[in-house]
C-alpha positions, 0 to 999 in steps of 0.5 A: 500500500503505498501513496496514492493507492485506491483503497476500501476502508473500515473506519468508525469515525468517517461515519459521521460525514456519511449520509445519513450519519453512520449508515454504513459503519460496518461496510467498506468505505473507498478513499485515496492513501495520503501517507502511510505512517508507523506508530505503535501500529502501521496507520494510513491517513486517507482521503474520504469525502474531502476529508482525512481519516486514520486506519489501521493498514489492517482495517484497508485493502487496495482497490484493483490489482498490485 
């Protein structure tokens, strides 16, 4: 998963700019990788909706093939 990369996305709290608010918690979400960070765990900020959510790299996979 590198910069740039088309991902699906689990993150809770993108559920708020969702419409109805949180109506698709539980389901994949499709965002744009900003940048990919390491922690105390491996994290990405991804671009949803125009806005940036933290995930867990566990949380997402790339969109098409690699």
């Amino acid at each position: 998963m590198n910069v740039g990369d088309l991902v699906k996305f689990k993150c809770i709290g993108a559920g708020k700019i969702d419409n109805p608010p949180y109506s698709k918690d539980g389901e994949w979400r499709t965002g744009v990788v900003l940048e990919k960070r390491k922690m105390n765990l491996d994290v990405v900020d991804i671009l949803y909706r125009g806005h940036v959510f933290v995930a867990l790299v566990d949380n997402c996979r790339l969109i098409g093939n690699v």
